[in-house]
TORDRENMAR-859832 format. One record per residue (C-alpha): residue in three letters; x, y, z; residue number from 1. Coordinates in steps of 0.2 Angstrom, whole numbers, plus 5000, padded with zeros to 4 digits. Layout:
% TORDRENMAR-859832
   r   xx   yy   zz   k
 ALA    X    Y    Z NUM
...
//
This chain:
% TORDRENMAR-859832
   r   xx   yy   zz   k
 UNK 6387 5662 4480   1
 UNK 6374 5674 4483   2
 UNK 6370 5689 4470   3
 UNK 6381 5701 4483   4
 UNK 6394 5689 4485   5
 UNK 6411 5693 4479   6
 UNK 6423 5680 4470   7
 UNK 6441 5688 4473   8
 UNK 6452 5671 4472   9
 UNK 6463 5669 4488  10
 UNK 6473 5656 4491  11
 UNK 6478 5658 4512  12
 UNK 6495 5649 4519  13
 UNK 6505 5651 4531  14
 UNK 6524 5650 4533  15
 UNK 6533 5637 4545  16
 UNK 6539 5653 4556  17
 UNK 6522 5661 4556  18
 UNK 6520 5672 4543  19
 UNK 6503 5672 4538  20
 UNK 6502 5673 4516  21
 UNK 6487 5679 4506  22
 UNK 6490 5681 4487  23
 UNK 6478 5687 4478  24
 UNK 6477 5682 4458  25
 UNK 6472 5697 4446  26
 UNK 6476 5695 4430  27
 UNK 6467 5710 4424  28
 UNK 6477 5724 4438  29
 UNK 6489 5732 4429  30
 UNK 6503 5731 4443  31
 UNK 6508 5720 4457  32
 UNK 6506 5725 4474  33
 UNK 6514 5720 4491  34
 UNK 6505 5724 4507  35
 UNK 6512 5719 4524  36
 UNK 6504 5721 4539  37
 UNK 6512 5720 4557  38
 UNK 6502 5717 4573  39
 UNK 6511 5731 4581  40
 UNK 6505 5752 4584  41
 UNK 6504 5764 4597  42
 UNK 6495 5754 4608  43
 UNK 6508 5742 4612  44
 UNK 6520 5755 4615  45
 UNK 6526 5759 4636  46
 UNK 6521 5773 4646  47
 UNK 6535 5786 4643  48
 UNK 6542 5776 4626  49
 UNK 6527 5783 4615  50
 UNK 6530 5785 4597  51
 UNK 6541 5770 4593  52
 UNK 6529 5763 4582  53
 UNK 6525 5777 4570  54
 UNK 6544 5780 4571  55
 UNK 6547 5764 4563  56
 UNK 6538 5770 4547  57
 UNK 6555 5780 4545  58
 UNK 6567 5768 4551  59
 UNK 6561 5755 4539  60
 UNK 6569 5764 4526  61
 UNK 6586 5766 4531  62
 UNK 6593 5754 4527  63
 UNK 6596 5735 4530  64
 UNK 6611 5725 4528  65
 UNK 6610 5723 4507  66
 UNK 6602 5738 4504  67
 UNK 6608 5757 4507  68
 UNK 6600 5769 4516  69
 UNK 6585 5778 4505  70
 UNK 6590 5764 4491  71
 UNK 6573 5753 4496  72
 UNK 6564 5768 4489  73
 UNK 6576 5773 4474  74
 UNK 6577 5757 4468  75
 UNK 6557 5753 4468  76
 UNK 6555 5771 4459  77
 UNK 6568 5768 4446  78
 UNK 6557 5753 4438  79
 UNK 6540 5763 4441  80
 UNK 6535 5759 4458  81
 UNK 6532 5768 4473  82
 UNK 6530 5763 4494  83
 UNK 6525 5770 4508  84
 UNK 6519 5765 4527  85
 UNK 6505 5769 4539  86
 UNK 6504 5766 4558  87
 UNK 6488 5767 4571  88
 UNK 6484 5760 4586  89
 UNK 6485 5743 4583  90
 UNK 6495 5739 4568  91
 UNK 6508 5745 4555  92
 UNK 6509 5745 4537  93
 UNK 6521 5745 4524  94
 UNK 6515 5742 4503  95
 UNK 6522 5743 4489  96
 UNK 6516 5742 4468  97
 UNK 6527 5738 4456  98
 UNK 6525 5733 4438  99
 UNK 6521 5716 4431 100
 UNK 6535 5704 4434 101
 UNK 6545 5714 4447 102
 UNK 6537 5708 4465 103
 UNK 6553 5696 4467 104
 UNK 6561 5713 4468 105
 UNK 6549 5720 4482 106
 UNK 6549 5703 4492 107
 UNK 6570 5703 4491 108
 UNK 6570 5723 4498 109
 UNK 6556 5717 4513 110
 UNK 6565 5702 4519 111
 UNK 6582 5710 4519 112
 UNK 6575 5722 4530 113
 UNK 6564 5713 4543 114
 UNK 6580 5701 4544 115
 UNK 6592 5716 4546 116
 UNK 6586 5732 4547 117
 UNK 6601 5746 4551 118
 UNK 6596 5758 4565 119
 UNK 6612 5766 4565 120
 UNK 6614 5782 4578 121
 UNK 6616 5793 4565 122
 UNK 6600 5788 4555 123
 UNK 6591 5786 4573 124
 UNK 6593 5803 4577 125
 UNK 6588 5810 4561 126
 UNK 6572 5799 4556 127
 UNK 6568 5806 4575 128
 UNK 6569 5824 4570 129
 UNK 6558 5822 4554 130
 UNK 6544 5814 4566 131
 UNK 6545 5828 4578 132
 UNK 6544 5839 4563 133
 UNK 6528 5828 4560 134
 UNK 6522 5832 4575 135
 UNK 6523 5850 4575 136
 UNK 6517 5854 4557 137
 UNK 6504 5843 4559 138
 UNK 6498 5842 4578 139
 UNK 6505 5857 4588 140
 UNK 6505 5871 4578 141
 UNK 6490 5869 4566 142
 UNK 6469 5872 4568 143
 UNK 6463 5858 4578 144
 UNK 6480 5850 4579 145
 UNK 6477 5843 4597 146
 UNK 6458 5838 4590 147
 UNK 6461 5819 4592 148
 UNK 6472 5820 4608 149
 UNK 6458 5828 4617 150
 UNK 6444 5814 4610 151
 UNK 6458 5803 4618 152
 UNK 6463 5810 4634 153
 UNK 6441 5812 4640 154
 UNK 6438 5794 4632 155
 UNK 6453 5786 4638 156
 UNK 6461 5783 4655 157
 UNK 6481 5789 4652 158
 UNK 6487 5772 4654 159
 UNK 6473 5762 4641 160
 UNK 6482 5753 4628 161
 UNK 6471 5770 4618 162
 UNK 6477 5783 4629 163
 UNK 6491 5792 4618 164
 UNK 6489 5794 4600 165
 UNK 6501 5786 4587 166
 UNK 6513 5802 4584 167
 UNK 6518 5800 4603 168
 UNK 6521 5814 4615 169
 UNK 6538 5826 4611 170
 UNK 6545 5823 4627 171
 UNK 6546 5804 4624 172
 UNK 6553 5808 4607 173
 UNK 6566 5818 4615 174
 UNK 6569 5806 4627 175
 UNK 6570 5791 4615 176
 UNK 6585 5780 4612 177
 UNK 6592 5771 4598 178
 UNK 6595 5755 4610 179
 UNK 6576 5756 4613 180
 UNK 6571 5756 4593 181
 UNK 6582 5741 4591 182
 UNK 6573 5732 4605 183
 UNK 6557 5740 4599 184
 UNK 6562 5732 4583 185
 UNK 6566 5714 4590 186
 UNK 6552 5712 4602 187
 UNK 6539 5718 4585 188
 UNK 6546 5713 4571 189
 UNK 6545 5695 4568 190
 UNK 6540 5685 4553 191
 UNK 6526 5678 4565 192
 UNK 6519 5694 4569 193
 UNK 6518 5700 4551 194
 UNK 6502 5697 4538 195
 UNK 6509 5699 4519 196
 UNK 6496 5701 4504 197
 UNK 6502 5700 4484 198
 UNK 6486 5704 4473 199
 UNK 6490 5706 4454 200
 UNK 6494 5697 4439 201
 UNK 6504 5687 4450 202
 UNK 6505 5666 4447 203
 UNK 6501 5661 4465 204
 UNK 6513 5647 4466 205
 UNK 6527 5658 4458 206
 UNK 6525 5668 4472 207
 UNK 6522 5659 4485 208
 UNK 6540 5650 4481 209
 UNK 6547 5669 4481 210
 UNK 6539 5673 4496 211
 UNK 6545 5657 4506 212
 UNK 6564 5663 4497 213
 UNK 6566 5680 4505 214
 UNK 6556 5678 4518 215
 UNK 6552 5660 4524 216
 UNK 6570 5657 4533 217
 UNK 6571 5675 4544 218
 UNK 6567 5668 4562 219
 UNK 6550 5669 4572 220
 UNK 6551 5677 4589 221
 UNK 6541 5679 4607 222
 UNK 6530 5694 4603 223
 UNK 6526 5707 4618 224
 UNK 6508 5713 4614 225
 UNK 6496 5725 4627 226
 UNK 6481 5713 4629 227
 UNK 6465 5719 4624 228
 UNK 6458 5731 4641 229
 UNK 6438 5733 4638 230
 UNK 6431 5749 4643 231
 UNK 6411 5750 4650 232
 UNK 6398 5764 4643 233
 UNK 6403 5783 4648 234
 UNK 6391 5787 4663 235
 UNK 6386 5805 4668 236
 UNK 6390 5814 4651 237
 UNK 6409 5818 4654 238
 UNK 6413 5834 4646 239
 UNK 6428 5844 4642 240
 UNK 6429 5860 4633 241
 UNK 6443 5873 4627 242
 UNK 6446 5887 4617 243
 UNK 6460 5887 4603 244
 UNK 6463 5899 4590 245
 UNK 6453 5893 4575 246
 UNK 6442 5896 4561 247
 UNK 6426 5890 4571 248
 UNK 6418 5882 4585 249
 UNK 6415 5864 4585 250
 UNK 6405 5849 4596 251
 UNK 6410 5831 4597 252
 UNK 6400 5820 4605 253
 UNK 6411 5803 4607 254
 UNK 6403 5785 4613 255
 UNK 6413 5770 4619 256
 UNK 6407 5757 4606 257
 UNK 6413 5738 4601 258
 UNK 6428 5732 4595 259
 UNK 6431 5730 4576 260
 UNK 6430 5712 4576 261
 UNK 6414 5712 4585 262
 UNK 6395 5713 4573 263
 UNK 6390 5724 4584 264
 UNK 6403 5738 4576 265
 UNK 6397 5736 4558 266
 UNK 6379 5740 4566 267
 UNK 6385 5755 4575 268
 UNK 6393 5761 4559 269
 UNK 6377 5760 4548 270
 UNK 6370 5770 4563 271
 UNK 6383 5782 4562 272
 UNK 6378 5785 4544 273
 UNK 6361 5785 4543 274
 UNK 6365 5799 4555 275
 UNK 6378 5809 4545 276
 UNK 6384 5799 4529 277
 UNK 6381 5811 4516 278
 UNK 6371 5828 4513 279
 UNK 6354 5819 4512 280
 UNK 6355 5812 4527 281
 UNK 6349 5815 4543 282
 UNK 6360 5829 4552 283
 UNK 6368 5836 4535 284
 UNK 6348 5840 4532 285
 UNK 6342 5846 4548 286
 UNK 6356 5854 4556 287
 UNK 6367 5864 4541 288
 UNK 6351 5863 4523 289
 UNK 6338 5865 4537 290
 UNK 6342 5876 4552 291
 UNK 6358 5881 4546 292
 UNK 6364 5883 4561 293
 UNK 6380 5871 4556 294
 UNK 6392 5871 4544 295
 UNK 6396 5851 4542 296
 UNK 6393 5839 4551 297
 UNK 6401 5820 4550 298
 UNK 6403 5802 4559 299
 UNK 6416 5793 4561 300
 UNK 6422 5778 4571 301
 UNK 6443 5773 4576 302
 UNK 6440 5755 4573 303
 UNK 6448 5750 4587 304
 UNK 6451 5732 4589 305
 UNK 6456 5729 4610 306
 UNK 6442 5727 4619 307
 UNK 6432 5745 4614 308
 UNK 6432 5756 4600 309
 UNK 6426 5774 4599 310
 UNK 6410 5783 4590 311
 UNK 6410 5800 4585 312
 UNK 6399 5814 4579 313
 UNK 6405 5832 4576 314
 UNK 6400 5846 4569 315
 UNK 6408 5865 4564 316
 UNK 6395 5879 4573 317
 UNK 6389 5891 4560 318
 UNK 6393 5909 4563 319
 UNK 6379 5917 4575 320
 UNK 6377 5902 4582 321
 UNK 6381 5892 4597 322
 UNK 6390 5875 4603 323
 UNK 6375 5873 4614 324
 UNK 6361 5875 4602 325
 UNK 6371 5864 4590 326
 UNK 6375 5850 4604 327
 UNK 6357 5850 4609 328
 UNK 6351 5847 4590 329
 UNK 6364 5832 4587 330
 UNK 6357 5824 4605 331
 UNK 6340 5826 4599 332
 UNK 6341 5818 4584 333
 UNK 6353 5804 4590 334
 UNK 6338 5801 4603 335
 UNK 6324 5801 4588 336
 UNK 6336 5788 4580 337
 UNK 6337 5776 4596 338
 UNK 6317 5780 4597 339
 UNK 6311 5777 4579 340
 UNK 6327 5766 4571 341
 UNK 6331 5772 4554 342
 UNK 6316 5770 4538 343
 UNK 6319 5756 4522 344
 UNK 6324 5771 4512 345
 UNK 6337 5778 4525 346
 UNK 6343 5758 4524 347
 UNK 6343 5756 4504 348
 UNK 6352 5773 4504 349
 UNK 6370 5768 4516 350
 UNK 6369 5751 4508 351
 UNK 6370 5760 4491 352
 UNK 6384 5770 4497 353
 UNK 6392 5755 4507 354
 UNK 6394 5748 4490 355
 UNK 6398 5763 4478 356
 UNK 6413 5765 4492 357
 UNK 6418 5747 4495 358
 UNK 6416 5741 4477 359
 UNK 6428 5756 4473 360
 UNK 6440 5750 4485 361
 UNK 6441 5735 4478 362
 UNK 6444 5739 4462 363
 UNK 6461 5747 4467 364
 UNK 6474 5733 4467 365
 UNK 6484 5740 4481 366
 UNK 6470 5746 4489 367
 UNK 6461 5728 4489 368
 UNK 6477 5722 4496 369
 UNK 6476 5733 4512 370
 UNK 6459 5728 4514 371
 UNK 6464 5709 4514 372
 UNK 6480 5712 4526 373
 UNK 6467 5723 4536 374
 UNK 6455 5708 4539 375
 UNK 6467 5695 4541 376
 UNK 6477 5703 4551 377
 UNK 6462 5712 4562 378
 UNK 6449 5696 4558 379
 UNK 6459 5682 4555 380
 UNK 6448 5681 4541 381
 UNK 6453 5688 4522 382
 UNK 6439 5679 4514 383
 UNK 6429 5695 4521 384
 UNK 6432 5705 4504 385
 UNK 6419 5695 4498 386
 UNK 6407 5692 4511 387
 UNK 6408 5709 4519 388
 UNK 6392 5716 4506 389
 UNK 6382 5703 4512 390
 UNK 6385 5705 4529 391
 UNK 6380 5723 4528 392
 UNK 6364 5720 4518 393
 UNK 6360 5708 4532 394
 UNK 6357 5721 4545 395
 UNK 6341 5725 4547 396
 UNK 6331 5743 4553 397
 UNK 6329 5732 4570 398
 UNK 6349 5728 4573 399
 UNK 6352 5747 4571 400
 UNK 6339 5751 4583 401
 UNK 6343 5741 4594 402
 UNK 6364 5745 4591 403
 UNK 6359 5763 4592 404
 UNK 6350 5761 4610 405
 UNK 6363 5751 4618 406
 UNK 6378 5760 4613 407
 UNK 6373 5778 4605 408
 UNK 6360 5782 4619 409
 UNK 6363 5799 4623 410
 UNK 6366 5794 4643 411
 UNK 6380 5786 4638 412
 UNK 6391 5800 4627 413
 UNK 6405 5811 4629 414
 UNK 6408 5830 4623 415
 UNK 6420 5837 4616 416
 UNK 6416 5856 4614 417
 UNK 6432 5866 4605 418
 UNK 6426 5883 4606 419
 UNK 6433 5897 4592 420
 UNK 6447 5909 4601 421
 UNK 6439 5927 4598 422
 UNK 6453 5936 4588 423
//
């Protein structure tokens, strides 16, 4: 094991209808987490039927043949634990974290509800209404609400696996049937289709014999999944801009990068944060210490897995100062980058901040289960908890260059420029 080499124990197996198991003993955590991961989000969904899968993060809880509606909930709270769910593009989660000696409780509620889920008319049509609620709070009727569907609909053609964001559009949420959940549901929801973590204080053969009770006899199922639907480098700079009523301008600049399980995303990531991870680096300084002529500036990437993935850089304009002058200084330096390549100090500085964040991470319980569902289900490969520091510190100045010139070059951008509404 090398000095930056982790020593989580796993112990990987998989069920006879296809569910993969990670469990995870901790006897230090003070609680037991479930984490469950289905290989199912918004980019499997069908044109005019958007939505379904983040819908499902409401319908999972309304009950199931054994349990009441809301009682999946009630029931974990009464002992002192808690649940919730997450959906994106390509997958959906559901965890829970429950105290020692109750994950037999957590396992019974999961498999009663992937073998039986209620989607009753009535419950249909109000877990619907709570989405579109969702939708307008946080989307349509907020500051930069449409922010993500515009990186979207210029980096994506309208029929891409990527081309409508997880919330769905509120005509196909109007239109949206209880008959097509349920089939949503079937066509999704399958033991084989699902990656389950358990990290705690959890004896792993205990719970492997628990998991294989609540959830080894449900039946596996054909799974309809969109393909993966690679996307080439932008060409020619496409550019879209509005004007919205917010606080202040801003300028994205979005790149077409690699796919999550490719090495080539890690590299574009340290990129992306010897560019704008933190206030010391190299756009925080120039562009809003130095020039002031931003207020922030970050990097973030979508961590796509189909084929592409999307890179982005944006910054808030400064008052008195303009989306052009502030688009020309993020080109500039994004070009010195591809040029020069980063410095040994820029390098020592993200790993150190790699490994402050990861290592954090990990010390969660249910966090670090996520992060194992995320890698088995995304990688086919948990054991990358423990490898994934190495991996990093393994990229040199010269892969970042070299990452940076073939997929940040400034030919081969997008903009995004979301101009401030004068009052």
């Amino acid at each position: 094991m090398s000095p930056i080499e982790l020593d989580y124990r796993l112990s990987r197996h998989t069920l006879d209808n296809g569910m993969h198991v990670v469990i995870n003993h901790d006897p230090t955590a003070p609680g037991e987490a479930l984490n469950i991961w289905y290989r199912v989000g918004s980019a499997d969904e069908q044109p005019g039927a958007t939505g379904f899968a983040h819908l499902f993060e409401h319908l999972m809880f309304t009950g199931s043949a054994q349990v009441a509606a809301s009682e999946h909930l009630s029931l974990l709270e009464s002992i002192g634990g808690s649940a919730n769910a997450t959906t994106s593009f390509d997958r959906t989660n559901y965890f829970e974290t429950v105290p020692p000696g109750a994950l037999d409780l957590a396992l019974w509620l999961e498999g009663d509800r992937l073998g039986s889920l209620t989607i009753s008319d009535e419950s249909f049509a109000t877990q619907r209404e709570v989405v579109k609620e969702e939708k307008r709070q946080r989307y349509d009727n907020v500051p930069y609400g449409d922010l993500q569907d515009l990186m979207i609909e210029l980096n994506f053609p309208q029929d891409h696996p990527y081309g409508h964001l997880p919330i769905g559009s509120m005509a196909d949420l109007d239109a949206a049937t209880p008959d097509q959940a349920r089939a949503f549901f079937a066509r999704f929801y399958r033991p084989n289709n699902a990656f389950l973590t358990l990290s705690g204080p959890v004896d792993p053969q205990q719970a492997l014999a628990s998991v294989r009770r609540y959830l080894g006899d449900l039946d596996p199922g054909p799974v309809d999944r969109q393909p993966s639907r690679g996307l080439p480098r932008h060409e020619g700079v496409p550019t879209l801009e509005v004007t919205r009523p917010a606080p202040s301008s801003m300028v994205h600049l979005c790149w077409r990068t690699p796919a999550y399980a490719e090495r080539d995303h890690l590299v574009v990531e340290q990129a992306l944060a010897v560019l704008a991870s933190g206030q010391s680096s190299r756009l925080p300084d120039l562009l809003v210490r130095q020039t002031q002529i931003a207020d922030s500036v970050g990097a973030g990437d979508f961590s796509l897995s189909r084929g592409v993935s999307l890179a982005v850089l944006s910054a808030r304009v400064a008052p008195g100062h303009s989306t052009e002058e502030v688009s020309e200084a993020l080109v500039s330096e994004v070009a010195r980058l591809c040029d020069e390549g980063p410095d040994q100090a820029e390098i020592d500085r993200i790993n150190a901040g790699f490994d402050r964040s990861w290592l954090s991470r990990l010390a969660s319980v249910d966090e670090r289960a996520d992060e194992i569902s995320s890698m088995g289900c995304l990688l086919d490969d948990p054991g990358q908890i423990n490898t994934l520091l190495g991996t990093i510190h393994a990229i040199t100045a010269e892969d970042i260059t070299a990452a940076a010139r073939h997929w940040l070059a400034p030919e081969h951008r997008s903009v995004l420029i979301y101009n401030a509404q004068e009052a």
